[in-house]
C-alpha positions in Angstrom: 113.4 -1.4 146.6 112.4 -0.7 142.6 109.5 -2.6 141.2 110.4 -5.4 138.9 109.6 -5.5 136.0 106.1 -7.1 134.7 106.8 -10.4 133.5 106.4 -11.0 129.8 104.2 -13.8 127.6 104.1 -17.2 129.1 106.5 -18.6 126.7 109.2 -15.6 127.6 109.2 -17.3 130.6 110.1 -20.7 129.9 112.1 -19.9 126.8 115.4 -21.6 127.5 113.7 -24.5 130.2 112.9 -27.9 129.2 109.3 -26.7 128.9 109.7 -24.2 126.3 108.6 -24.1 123.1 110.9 -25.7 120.8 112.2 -22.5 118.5 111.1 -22.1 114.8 113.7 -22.5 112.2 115.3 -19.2 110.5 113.6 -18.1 107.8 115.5 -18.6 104.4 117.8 -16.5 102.8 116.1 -13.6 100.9 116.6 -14.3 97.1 118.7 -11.5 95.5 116.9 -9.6 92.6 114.2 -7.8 92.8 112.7 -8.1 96.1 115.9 -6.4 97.4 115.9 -3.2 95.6 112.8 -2.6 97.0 113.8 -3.0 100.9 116.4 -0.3 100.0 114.5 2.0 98.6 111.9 1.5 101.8 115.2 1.9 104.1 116.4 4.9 102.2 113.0 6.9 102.4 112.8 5.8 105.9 115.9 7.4 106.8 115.3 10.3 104.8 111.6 10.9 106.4 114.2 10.6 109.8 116.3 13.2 108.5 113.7 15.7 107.9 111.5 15.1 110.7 115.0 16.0 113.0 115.2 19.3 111.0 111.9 19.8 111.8 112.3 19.6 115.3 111.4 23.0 117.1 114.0 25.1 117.9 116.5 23.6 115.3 116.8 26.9 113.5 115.0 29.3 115.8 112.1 29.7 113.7 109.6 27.3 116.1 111.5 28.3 119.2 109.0 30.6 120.9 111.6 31.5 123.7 114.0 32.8 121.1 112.1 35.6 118.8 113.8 36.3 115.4 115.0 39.8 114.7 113.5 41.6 111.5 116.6 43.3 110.1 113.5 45.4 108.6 112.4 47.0 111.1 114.2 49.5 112.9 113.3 50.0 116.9 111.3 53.0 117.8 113.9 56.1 119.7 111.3 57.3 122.6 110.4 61.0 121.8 112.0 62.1 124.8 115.5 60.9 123.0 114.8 61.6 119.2 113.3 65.2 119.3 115.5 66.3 121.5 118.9 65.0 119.4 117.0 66.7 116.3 116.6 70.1 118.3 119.8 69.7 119.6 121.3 69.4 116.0 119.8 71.6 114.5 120.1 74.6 116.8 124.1 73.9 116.9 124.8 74.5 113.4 126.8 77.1 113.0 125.4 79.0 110.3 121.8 78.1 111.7 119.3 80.9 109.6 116.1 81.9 110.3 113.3 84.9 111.0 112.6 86.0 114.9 110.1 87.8 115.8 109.9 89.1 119.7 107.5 90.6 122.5 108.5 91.1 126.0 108.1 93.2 129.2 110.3 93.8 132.0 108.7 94.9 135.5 110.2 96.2 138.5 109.4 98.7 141.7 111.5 101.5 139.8 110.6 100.8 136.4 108.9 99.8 133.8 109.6 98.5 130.4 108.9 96.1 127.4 109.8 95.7 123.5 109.4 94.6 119.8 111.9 92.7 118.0 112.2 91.5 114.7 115.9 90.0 113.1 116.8 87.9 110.4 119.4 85.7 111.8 122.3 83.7 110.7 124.0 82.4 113.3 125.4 85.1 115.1 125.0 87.7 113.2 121.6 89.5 112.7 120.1 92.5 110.9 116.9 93.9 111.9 115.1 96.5 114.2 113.8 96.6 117.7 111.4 98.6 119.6 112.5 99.6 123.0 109.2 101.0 124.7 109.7 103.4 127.4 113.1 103.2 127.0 115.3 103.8 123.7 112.6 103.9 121.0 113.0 102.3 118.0 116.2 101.4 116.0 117.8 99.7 113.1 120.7 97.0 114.5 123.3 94.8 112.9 125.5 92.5 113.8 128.2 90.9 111.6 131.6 89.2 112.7 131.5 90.6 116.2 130.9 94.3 115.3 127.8 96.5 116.6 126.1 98.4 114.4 122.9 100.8 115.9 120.9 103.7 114.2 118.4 105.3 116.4 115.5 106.4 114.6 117.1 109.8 112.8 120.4 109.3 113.4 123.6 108.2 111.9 125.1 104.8 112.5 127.1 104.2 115.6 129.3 101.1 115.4 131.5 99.1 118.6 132.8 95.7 118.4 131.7 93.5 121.7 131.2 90.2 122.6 128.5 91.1 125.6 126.1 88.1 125.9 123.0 90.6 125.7 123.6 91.9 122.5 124.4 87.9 121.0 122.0 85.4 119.2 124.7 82.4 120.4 124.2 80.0 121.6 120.2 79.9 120.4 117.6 80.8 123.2 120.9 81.6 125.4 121.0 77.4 125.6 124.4 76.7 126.4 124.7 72.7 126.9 122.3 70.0 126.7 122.1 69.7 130.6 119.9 72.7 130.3 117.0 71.3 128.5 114.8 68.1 128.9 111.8 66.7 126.9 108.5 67.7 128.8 105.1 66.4 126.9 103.4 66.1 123.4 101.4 68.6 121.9 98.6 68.3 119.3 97.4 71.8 117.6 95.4 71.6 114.4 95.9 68.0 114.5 99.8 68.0 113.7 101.9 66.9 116.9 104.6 69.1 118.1 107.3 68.7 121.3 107.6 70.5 124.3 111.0 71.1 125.4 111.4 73.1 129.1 114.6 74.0 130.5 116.3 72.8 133.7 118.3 74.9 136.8 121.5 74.5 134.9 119.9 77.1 132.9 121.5 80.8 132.9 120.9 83.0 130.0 121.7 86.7 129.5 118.8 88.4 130.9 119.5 91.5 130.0 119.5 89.7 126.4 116.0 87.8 126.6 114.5 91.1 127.4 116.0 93.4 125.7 117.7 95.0 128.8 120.3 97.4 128.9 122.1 95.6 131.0 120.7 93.4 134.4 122.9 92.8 137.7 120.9 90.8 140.6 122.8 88.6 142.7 120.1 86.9 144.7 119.4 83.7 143.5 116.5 83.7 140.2 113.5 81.7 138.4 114.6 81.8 134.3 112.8 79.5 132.7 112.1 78.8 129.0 109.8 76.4 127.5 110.0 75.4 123.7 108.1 74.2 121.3 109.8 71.7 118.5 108.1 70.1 115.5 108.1 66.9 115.3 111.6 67.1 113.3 113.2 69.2 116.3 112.5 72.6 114.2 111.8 75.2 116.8 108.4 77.0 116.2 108.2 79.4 119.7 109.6 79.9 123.1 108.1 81.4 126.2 110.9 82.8 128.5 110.3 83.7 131.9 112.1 85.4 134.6 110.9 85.7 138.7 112.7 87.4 141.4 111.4 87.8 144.7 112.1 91.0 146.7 113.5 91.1 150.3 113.2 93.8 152.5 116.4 92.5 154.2 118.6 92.2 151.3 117.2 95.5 150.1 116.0 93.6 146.8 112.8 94.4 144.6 110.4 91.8 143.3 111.2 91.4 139.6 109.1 90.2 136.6 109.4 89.4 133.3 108.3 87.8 130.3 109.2 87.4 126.5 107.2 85.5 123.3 109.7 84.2 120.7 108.4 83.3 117.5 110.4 81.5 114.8 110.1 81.0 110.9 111.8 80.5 108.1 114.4 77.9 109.5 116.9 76.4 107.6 116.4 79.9 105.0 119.5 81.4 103.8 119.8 85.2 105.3 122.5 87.7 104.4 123.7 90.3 106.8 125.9 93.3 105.7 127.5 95.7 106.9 124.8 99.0 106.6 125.5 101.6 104.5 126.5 105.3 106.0 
């Protein structure tokens, strides 16, 4: 059962009883004039004071509401690093027509042999022009590529020319990178006080090996560690990449431990470079 209510004043409870108070007369008529101007000018600011307090109110137009924050169309969300450098490697490594200086150092090491070289191109896409050292093997010579024709001149001889496609003798895709499945963001890197990206590869990736370094050709079934690590400026612009290759021998497959190892450095990216075909 609810309480009741508290009872009012003493004569709210005998209004209407032969003991209540007899009620005062109405007051008279307001007198028209100037008196009533006045109440509807109180009346209007009243309502109006109403009307803005309402407006007021929190969470009328979401600027008091503090469980709906306001979006500054000035400010744009921050991409993770993990998402942004890599989609600015990723286009600028694609373009077609991609330019820039390479300079390479590597060594190849097995039970049979030995071997390791110096490389230097000036790439545009995928054709090159340039020289490379092959130590303990070839020797040095002057190579070009341009529009899928091989052009070699061993030091003190004449030009030898032969149009291929083989992967090893290719600068596309960049790195041998073939899709972006290959390549995931790894860590920051402060040198000098600038901060670069370091990009490492994934076991999707399978590059020409007989192309990272500088083999005359490279045929090993059994299963292989290639990895190469990369490292981007802040803007995706690749600076260097560290290429590596393990294979470990087994007396029962009749396979020889394998090792090797190759320094890329890059420059100039983004620099217009013309190749030609070399004179005779």
């Amino acid at each position: 059962m609810s309480e009741r209510e508290p009872p009012g004043s003493i004569i709210e409870r005998f209004r209407g009883t032969e003991w209540a108070t007899p009620e005062a007369p109405p007051p008279p008529p307001p007198r028209r004039g100037r008196g009533s101007i006045v109440l509807l000018l109180v009346a209007i600011t009243a309502i109006g004071g109403l009307a803005l307090a309402v407006i007021l109110l929190p969470g009328r137009d979401g600027s008091a509401d503090t469980g709906t924050p306001i979006r500054n169309p000035d400010i744009t969300p921050r991409v993770p690093d993990s998402i942004r450098v890599l989609e600015a490697f990723w286009a600028t490594v694609r373009d077609p027509d991609l330019a820039y200086h390479l300079e390479g150092t590597g060594e190849f090491r097995s039970e049979e042999f030995s071997t390791s070289f110096e490389l230097s191109l000036a790439v545009s896409g995928d054709d090159y022009t340039g020289t490379v050292n092959t130590i303990g093997g070839s020797g040095l010579a002057e190579i070009v590529r341009l529009d899928g024709v091989m052009y070699v001149r061993a030091d003190g001889q004449a030009w030898i020319s032969r149009r291929t496609n083989d992967a090893g003798l290719r600068q596309d895709p960049f790195m041998g990178l073939a899709g972006r499945r290959e390549l995931v963001y790894d860590d920051r890197v402060v040198e000098g006080g600038v901060t670069l990206h370091r990009l490492i590869t994934t076991g999707f990736y399978a590059p020409s090996v007989a192309r990272m370094l500088d083999l005359g050709a490279f045929r090993v079934s059994r299963p292989q560690t290639r990895t190469l690590e990369l490292v981007v400026t802040d803007e995706g612009v690749p600076l260097r990449a560290t290429f590596t290759l393990v294979v470990d021998g087994s007396a029962v497959d009749g396979i020889e431990p394998i090792e090797g190892r190759a320094e890329y450095a890059f420059t100039d990216v983004g620099m217009p470079v013309v190749v030609a075909t070399p004179a005779p």
